[in-house]
C-alpha positions as CSV (number, residue, x, y, z in Angstrom):
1,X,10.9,5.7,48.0
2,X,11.6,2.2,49.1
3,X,14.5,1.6,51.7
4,X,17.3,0.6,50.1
5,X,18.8,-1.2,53.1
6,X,22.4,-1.5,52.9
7,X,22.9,0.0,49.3
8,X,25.4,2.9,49.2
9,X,22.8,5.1,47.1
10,X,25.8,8.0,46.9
11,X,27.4,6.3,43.9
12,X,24.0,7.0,42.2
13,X,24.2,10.4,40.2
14,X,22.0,13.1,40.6
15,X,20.1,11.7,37.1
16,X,19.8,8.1,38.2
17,X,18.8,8.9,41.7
18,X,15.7,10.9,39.9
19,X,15.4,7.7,37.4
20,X,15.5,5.8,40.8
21,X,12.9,7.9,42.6
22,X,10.4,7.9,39.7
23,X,10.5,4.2,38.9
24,X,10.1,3.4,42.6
25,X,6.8,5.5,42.7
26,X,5.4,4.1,39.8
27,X,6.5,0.5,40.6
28,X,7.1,0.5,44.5
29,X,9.8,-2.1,44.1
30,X,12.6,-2.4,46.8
31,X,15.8,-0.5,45.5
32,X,17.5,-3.3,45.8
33,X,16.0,-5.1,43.2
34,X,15.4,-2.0,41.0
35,X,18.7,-0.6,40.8
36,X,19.9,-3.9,38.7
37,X,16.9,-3.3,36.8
38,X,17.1,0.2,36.1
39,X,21.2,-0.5,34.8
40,X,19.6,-3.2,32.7
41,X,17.6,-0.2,31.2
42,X,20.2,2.1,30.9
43,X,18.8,4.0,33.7
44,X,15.7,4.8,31.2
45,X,12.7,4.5,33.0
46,X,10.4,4.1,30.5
47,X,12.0,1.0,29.2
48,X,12.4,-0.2,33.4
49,X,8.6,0.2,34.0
50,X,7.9,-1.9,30.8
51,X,10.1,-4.7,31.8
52,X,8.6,-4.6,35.4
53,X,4.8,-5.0,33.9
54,X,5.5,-6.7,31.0
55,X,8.7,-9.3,31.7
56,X,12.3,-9.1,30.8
57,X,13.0,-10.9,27.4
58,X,17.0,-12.1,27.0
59,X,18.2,-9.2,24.8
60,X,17.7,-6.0,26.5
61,X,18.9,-3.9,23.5
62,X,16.2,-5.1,21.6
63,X,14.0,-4.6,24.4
64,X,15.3,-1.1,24.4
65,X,14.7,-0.2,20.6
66,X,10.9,-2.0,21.0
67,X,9.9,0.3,24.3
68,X,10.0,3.3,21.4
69,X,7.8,1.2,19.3
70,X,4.1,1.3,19.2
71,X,1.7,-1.5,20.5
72,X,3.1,-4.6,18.3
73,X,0.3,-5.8,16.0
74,X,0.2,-8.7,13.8
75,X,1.7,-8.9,10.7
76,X,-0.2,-9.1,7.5
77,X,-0.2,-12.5,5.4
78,X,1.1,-12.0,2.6
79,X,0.4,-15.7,0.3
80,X,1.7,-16.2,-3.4
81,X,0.4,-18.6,-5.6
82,X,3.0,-20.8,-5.0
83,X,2.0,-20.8,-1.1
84,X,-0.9,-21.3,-2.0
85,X,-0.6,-24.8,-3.1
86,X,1.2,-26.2,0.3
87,X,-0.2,-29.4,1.2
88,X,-1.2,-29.4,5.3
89,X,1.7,-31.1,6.2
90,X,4.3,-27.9,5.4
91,X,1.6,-25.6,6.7
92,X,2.1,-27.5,10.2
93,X,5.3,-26.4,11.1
94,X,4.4,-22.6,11.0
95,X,4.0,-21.5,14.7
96,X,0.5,-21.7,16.1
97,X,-1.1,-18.3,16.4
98,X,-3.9,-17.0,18.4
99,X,-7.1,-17.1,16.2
100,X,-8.4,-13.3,15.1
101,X,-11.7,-12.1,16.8
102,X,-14.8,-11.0,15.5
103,X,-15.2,-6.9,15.3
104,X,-17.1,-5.9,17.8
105,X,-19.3,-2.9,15.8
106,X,-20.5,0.4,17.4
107,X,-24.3,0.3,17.0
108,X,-25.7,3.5,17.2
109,X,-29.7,3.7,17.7
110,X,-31.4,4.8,14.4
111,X,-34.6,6.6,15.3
112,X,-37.1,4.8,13.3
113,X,-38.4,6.9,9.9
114,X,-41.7,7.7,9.6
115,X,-43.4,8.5,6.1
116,X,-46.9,9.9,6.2
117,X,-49.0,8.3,3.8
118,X,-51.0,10.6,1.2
119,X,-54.6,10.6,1.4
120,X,-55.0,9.6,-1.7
121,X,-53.3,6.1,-1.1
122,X,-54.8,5.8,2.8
123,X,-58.1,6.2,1.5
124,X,-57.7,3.0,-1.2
125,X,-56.1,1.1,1.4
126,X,-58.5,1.9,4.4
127,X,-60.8,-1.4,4.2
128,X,-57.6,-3.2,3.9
129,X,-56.5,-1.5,6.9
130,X,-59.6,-3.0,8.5
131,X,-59.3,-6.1,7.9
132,X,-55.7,-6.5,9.3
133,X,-57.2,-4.9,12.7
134,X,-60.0,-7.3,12.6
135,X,-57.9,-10.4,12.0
136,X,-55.0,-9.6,14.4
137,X,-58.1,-8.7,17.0
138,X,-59.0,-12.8,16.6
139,X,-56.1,-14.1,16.9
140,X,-55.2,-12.0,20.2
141,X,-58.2,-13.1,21.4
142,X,-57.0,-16.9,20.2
143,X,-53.7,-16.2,22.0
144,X,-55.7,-15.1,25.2
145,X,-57.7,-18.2,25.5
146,X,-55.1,-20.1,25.1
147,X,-52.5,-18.7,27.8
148,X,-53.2,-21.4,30.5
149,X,-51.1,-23.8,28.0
150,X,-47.7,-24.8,28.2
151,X,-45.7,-22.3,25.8
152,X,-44.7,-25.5,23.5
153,X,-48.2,-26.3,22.9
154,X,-49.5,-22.6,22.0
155,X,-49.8,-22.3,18.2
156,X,-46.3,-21.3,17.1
157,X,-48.1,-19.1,13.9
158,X,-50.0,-17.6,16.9
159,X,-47.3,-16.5,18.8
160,X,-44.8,-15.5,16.3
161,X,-47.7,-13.2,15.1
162,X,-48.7,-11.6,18.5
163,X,-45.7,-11.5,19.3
164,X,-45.0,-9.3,16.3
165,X,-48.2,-7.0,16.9
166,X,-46.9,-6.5,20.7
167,X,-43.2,-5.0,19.5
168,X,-45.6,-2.9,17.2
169,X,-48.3,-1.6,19.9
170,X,-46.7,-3.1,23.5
171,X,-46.2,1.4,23.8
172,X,-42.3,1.1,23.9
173,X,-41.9,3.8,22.2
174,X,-38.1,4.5,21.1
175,X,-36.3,7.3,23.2
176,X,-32.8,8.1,24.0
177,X,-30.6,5.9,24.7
178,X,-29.5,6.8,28.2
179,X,-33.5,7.3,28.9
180,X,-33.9,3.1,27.0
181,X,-31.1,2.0,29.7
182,X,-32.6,3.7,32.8
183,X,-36.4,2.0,31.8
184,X,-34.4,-1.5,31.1
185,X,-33.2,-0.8,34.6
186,X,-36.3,-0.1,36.2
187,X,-38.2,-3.0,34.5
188,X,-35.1,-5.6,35.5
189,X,-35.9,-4.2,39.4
190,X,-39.8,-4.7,39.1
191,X,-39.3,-8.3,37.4
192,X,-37.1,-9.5,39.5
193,X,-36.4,-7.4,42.8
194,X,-33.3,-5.4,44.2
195,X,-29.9,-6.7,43.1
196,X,-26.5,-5.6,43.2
197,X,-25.5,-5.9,39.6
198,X,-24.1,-2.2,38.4
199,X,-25.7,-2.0,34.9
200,X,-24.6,0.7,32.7
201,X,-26.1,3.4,32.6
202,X,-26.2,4.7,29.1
203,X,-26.3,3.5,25.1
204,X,-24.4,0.5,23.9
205,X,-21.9,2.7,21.8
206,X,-21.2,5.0,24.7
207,X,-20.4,1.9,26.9
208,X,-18.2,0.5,24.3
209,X,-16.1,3.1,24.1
210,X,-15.9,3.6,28.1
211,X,-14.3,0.1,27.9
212,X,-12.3,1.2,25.3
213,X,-10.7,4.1,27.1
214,X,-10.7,2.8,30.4
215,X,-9.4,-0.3,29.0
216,X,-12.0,-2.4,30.8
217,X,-14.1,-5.5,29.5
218,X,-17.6,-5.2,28.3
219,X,-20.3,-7.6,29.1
220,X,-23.1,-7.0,27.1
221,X,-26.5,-9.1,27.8
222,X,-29.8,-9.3,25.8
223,X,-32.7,-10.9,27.3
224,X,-36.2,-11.5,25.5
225,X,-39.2,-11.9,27.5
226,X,-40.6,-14.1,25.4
227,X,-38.0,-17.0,25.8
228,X,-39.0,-19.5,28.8
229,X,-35.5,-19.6,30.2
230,X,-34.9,-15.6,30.6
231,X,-36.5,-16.1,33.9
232,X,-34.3,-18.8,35.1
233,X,-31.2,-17.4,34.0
234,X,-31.5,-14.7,35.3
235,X,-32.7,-15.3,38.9
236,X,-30.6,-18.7,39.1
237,X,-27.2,-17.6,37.0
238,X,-27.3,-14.0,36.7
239,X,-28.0,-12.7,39.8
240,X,-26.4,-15.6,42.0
241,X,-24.2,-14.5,44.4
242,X,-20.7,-15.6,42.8
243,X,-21.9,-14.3,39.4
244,X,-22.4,-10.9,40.8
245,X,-19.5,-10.8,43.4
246,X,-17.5,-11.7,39.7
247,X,-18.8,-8.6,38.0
248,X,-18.4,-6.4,41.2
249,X,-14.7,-7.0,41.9
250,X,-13.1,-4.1,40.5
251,X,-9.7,-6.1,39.9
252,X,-11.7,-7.9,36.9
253,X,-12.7,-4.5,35.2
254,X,-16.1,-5.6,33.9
255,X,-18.5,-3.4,32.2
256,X,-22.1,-5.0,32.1
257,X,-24.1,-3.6,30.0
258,X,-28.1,-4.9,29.3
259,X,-31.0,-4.8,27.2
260,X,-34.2,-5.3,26.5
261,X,-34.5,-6.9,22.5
262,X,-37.7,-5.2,22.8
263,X,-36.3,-2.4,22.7
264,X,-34.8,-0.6,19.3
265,X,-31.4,-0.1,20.7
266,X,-31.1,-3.8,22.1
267,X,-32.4,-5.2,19.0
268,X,-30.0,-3.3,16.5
269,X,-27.2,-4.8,19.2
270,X,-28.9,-8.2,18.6
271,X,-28.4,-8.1,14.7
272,X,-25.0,-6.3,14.9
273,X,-23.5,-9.2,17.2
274,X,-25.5,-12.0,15.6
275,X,-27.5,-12.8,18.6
276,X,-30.3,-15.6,17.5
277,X,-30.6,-17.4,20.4
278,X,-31.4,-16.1,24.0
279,X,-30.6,-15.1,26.9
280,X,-27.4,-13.9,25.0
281,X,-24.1,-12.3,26.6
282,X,-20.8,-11.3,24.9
283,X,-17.5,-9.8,26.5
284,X,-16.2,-7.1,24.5
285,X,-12.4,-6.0,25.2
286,X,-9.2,-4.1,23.3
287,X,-7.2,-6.7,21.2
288,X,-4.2,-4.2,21.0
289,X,-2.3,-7.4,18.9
290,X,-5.0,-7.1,16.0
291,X,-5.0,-3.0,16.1
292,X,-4.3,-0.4,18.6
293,X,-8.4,0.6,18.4
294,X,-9.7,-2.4,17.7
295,X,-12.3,-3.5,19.5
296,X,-13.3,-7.6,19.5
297,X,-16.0,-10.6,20.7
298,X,-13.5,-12.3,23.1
299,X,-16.4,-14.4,24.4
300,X,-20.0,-15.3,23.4
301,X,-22.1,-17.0,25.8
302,X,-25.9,-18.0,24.6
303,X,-28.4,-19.9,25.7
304,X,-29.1,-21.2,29.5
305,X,-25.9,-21.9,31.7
306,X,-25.0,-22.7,34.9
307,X,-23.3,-20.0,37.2
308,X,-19.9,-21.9,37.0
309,X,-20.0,-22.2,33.2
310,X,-21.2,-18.4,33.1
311,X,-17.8,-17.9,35.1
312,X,-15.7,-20.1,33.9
313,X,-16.4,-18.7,30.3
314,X,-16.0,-14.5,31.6
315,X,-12.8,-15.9,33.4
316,X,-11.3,-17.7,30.4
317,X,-12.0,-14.5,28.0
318,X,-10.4,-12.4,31.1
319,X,-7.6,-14.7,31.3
320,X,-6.6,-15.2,27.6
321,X,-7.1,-11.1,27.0
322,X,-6.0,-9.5,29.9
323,X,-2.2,-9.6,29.6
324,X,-2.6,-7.4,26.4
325,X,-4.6,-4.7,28.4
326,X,-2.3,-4.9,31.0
327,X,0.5,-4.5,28.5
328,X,-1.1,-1.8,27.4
329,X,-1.4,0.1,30.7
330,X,1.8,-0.1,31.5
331,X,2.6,1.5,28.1
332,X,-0.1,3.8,28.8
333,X,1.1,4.5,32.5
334,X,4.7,5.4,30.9
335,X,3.7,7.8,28.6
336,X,1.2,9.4,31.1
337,X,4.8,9.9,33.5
338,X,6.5,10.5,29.8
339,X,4.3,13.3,29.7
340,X,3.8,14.8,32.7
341,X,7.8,14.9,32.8
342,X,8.1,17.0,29.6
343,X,5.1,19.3,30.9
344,X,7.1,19.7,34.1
345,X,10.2,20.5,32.3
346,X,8.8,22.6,29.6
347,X,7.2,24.7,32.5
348,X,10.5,24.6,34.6
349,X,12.4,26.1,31.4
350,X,9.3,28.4,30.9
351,X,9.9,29.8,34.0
352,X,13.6,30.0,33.7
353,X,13.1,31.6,30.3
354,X,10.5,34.3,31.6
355,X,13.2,34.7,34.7
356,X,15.6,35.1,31.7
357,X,13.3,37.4,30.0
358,X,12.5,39.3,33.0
359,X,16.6,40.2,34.0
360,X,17.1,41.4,30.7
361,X,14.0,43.4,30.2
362,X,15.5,45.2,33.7
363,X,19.0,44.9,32.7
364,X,17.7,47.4,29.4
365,X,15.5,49.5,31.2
366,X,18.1,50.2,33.7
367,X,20.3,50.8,31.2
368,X,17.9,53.0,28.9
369,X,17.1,55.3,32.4
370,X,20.7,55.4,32.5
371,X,20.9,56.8,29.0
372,X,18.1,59.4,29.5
373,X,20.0,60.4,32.9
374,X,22.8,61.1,31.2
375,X,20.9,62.7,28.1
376,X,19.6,64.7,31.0
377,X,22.1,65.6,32.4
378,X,24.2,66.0,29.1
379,X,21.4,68.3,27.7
380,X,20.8,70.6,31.4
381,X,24.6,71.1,31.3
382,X,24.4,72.3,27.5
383,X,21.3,74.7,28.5
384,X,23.2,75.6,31.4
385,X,26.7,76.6,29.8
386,X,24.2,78.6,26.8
387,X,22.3,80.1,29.4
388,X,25.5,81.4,31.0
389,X,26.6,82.7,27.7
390,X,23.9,84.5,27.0
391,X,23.9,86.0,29.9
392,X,27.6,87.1,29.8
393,X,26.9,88.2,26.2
394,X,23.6,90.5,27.7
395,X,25.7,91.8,30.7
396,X,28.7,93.0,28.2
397,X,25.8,94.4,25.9
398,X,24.6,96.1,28.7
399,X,27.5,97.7,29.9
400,X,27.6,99.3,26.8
401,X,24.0,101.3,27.2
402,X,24.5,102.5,31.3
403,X,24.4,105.9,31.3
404,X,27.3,107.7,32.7
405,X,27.9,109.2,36.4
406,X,26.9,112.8,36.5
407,X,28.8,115.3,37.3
408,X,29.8,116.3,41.0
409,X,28.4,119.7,40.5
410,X,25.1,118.5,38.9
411,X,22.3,119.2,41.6
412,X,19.4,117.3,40.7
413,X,21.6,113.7,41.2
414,X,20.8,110.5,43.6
415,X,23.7,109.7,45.8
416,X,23.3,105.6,46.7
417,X,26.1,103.6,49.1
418,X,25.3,100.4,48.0
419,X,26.6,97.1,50.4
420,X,27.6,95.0,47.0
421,X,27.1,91.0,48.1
422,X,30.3,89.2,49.3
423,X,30.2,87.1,46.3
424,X,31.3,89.5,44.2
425,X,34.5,90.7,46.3
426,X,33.0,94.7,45.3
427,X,32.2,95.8,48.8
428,X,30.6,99.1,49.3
429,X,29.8,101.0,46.1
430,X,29.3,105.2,46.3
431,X,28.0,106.4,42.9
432,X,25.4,109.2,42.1
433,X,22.9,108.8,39.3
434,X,19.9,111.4,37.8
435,X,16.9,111.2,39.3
436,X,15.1,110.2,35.9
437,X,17.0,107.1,36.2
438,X,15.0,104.2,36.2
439,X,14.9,101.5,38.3
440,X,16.0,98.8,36.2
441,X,18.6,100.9,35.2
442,X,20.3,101.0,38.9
443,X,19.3,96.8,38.6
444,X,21.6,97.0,35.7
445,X,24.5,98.7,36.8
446,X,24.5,96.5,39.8
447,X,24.3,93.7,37.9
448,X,27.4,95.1,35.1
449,X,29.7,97.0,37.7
450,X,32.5,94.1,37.7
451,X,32.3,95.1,33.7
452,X,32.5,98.8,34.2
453,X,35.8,98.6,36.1
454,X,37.8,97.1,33.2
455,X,39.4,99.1,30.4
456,X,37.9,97.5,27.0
457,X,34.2,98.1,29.2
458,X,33.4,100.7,26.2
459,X,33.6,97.9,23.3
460,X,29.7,97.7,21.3
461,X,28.4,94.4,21.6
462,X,25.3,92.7,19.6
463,X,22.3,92.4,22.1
464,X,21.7,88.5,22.3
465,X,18.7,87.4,20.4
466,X,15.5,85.8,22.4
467,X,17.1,85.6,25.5
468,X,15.6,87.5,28.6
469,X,17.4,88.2,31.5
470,X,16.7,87.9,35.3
471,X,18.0,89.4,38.1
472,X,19.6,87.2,40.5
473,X,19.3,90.0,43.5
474,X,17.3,92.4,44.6
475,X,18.1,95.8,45.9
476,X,16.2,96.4,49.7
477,X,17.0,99.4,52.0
478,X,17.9,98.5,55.6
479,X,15.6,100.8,58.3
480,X,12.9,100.5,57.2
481,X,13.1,97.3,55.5
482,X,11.6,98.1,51.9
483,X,12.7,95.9,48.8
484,X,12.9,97.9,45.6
485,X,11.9,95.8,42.1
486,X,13.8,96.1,38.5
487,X,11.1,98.8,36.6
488,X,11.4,100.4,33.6
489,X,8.8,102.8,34.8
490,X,9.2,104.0,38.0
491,X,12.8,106.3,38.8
492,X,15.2,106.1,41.7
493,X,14.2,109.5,42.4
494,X,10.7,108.3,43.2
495,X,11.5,105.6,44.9
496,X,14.9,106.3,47.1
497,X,14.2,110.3,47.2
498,X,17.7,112.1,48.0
499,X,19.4,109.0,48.4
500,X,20.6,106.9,51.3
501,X,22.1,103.1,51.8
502,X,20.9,100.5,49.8
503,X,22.0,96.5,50.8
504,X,22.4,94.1,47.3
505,X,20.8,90.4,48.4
506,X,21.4,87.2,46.1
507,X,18.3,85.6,45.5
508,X,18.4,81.5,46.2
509,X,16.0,79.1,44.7
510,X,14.8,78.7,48.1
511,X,13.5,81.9,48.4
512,X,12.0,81.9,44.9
513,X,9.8,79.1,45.7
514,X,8.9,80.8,49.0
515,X,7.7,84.1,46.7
C-alpha cells in the first residue's frame, strides 16, 4: 500500500481500510489522494476504480447508480413521420455524434466444393476441354514474350487472363488456416528478408476474436503480387523502422495480421471488407458504444502511403477508439477483483461452514457415544441385577434339594473341616456327608450354607428357567495342594477318601483369564 504520510489511518474502519488496501493495489495512488476519492464513492471500490480510469463526472450519485450499469451503448433512433419532415436547419442543433462504423465480419475459410463430373458429360465436353488448354497455352506463351515490358504496356486482356489461370494452377492449394498463415509467413521472409514485424499466426477469424478478448486492435493487411506498388510498400512503409517500432510497442496493443489475396482465406477477407484496391490495411477494434460485442473498421488504409501517413492514420484510429477499450478494462478489471472477492468469500464461508459442519458432526457423535455408554452401562447393570437374581433364586432352589447330614452313628460318612472364605463371615465349617455324595453336591452346599442356617431354609422354590449357574470358588486341599472341580460324576468318597481339611478360594476374574 502507498504511504499515507501524515494521515491518521486509525479513523479508517476495519471495512474502509480493506476498501483502502484493495483500491491502492489496483490503482497504486497515494492514500492521500485516494481516501477523498474512496468517501466520494462511498467507500465502494468498484465505483473508486471507475472514476480513477474513467474520470469523475459532477454528480457522484449518478456516477454511483451507472458503475452497476452495463457498457453504455447508443440509443436507438426512433423518427416519426413528423421528424421526418425537419428541414436541416432544426436537425442542426441536435448534438454532434460520433459516426457508426462498418461491422467488421468473421470470415471463416470455406473449403472450396468439388463436384466430379459424370462421364457422360466429360466425354461431350472433352474437345472443348482442349481447346481451352490450347488457347490459354498461347496466350502464356504471349504473356512470356512479353515480360521485358513495362506492366502498363502488357495487354491488360492478357494479364487479367493469366493472371486468372495462375490463381487456378500457381499449386496454392487451400489448407488450414493456421498452415495458410505460416506459408504467408515464410513467403513474406523469402520476398523480402528477415524483419521484425510479429504477424499472426493463425486464421483471420481466430485473430479477430484474440483482439476481441484481449481487447487489442487488429491490423489486417492484404497484399497482391500482382500490383506494382506491393513491393514498395512494403519494403519502404511497411517494414520501415518507425512503422515497425509502432506495431511492436506493446502500449499500442496492435494485432497485425496478413495475407496473401492469393490465397482463399485472404481473398474471402478481401470481399468481406470490400478490399478493391491494393496493398490494403484495416484496423479492427471493440466499439463498446455501438454494442458490447461488436466488433468495427475503425480505419481503412488503401493504396500506397508514406510511413507517416501509414502512422498518422493507425494513431488517429488508436486515438479516437482507445478511451472506450480502456473504459472497458477498467470495467473489466473491476469485475475481475468483483469476482475474485466473492470467490474468496464464498470459500472463507465455505470453510467456516465445513468448520461449522465439522463441530457439530463431533458435537453428535460425542453425544451419540455418550448415549450408547450409558445404554451400556444402563443395559450391563440390568443383566447384572437379573443375573444376581437368578442366581439368588437358584441358590434358594437349591437349598431346598441338599441332602441332609447323616447321622453321627452312620459309618460309611465323610467328615470335611472346611476353611469357609472371609467374605462370607462363616469361618470353619465341620459337617459329615455319605460317601455317594457327589462332588457338585459338596460345591452346592458350600455355595447354599448361609441359606441353610436360617429358619424358612425348608420353603420349595421354582428352579429358575435357562439360567446356568457357576461357581465362584473352588474347593482345594492344603498338603498336598490338589484342587477338587464341581462333578456330578465323581463322589467325595473318591476323591477326599475318609475326610480331612478342605480350604474354600474365591475365584477372581484375574485368575479366570489366567486358566
Amino acid at each position: 500500500m502507498a504511504t499515507g504520510g501524515d494521515m491518521d489511518l486509525s479513523r479508517l474502519s476495519a471495512s474502509q481500510q480493506e476498501a483502502l488496501q484493495q483500491y491502492t493495489d489496483v490503482t497504486s495512488q497515494d492514500i492521500k489522494d485516494a481516501i477523498p476519492l474512496l468517501e466520494r464513492s462511498q467507500w465502494n471500490v468498484q465505483i473508486a476504480i471507475a472514476k480513477f480510469f474513467d474520470g469523475e463526472g459532477p454528480d457522484p450519485l449518478a456516477e454511483a447508480q451507472a458503475a452497476h450499469l452495463d457498457i453504455p451503448r447508443t440509443t436507438a433512433r426512433h423518427e416519426n413521420l413528423h421528424e421526418s419532415f425537419l428541414d436541416e436547419d432544426s436537425r442542426a442543433y441536435r448534438p454532434s455524434q460520433r459516426p457508426r462504423t462498418e461491422p467488421a465480419p468473421r470470415v471463416v475459410p470455406q473449403p472450396p466444393v468439388l463436384y466430379e463430373t459424370p462421364f457422360l458429360v466429360s466425354v461431350l465436353f472433352a474437345p472443348f476441354r482442349l481447346g481451352f488448354k490450347i488457347f490459354s497455352g498461347v496466350f502464356g506463351l504471349l504473356f512470356y514474350l512479353t515480360a521485358f515490358l513495362p506492366r502498363p504496356l502488357r495487354l491488360r486482356f492478357v494479364a487479367s487472363s493469366i493472371s486468372k489461370g495462375l490463381r487456378q494452377t500457381n499449386g496454392r492449394r487451400v489448407t488450414l488456416p493456421k498452415e495458410t498463415a505460416q506459408r504467408f509467413k515464410r513467403d513474406f521472409e523469402e520476398e523480402y528478408g528477415t524483419h521484425s514485424l510479429p504477424f499472426f499466426e493463425g486464421g483471420h477469424a481466430q485473430a479477430l476474436d484474440t483482439a476481441k478478448k484481449d481487447l487489442k486492435f487488429l491490423l489486417t493487411v492484404l497484399l497482391s503480387p500482382e500490383h506494382d506498388d506491393t513491393d514498395s510498400f512494403v519494403r519502404n512503409t511497411l517494414l520501415s523502422p518507425e512503422v515497425v517500432s509502432f506495431i511492436n510497442d506493446p502500449n499500442n496493443n496492435i494485432i497485425i495480421w496478413g495475407g496473401n489475396v492469393l490465397d482463399s482465406e485472404a481473398y474471402q477477407v478481401a470481399r468481406a471488407y470490400n478490399g478493391i484496391k491494393f496493398p490494403f490495411s484495416c484496423v479492427v477494434c471493440l466499439t463498446p458504444k455501438e454494442g458490447s460485442t461488436r466488433m468495427g473498421i475503425v480505419k481503412r488504409l488503401v493504396g500506397p502511403m508514406t510511413p507517416a501517413s501509414y502512422l498518422t492514420g493507425i494513431q488517429s484510429a488508436i486515438t479516437k477508439y482507445g478511451p472506450d477499450l480502456n473504459g472497458v478494462r477498467a470495467e473489466r478489471a473491476a469485475q475481475e477483483m468483483a469476482r475474485n472477492l466473492r470467490s474468496q468469500q464464498d470459500s472463507a464461508y465455505e470453510r467456516s461452514l465445513a468448520a461449522d459442519r465439522e463441530r457439530a458432526r463431533q458435537k453428535r457423535e460425542a453425544a451419540a457415544a455418550a448415549a450408547a455408554a450409558e445404554k451400556r452401562a444402563r443395559e450391563e447393570a440390568e443383566a447384572a441385577a437379573r443375573q444376581q437374581r437368578l442366581r439368588q433364586e437358584w441358590r434358594e432352589w437349591r437349598a431346598t434339594t441338599l441332602a441332609p447330614e447323616p447321622d453321627a452313628g452312620d459309618k460309611d460318612v465323610v467328615r470335611l473341616a472346611l476353611n469357609m472364605p472371609a467374605s462370607s463371615g462363616a469361618g470353619r465349617v465341620i459337617r459329615r456327608f455319605a460317601r455317594q455324595t457327589t462332588m457338585e453336591e459338596l460345591y452346592a452346599f458350600v455355595e447354599c450354607h448361609d441359606l441353610l442356617q436360617e429358619k424358612d431354609a425348608g420353603k420349595r422354590v421354582q428352579k429358575p428357567e435357562g439360567y446356568e449357574h457357576k461357581y465362584g470358588f473352588r474347593i482345594a486341599s492344603v498338603m498336598p495342594r490338589e484342587t477338587f472341580e464341581p462333578s456330578t460324576s465323581t463322589t467325595v468318597g473318591e476323591k477326599m477318601g475318609r475326610g480331612g481339611n478342605f480350604v474354600v478360594e474365591e475365584i477372581s476374574p484375574d485368575d479366570e483369564d489366567d486358566e
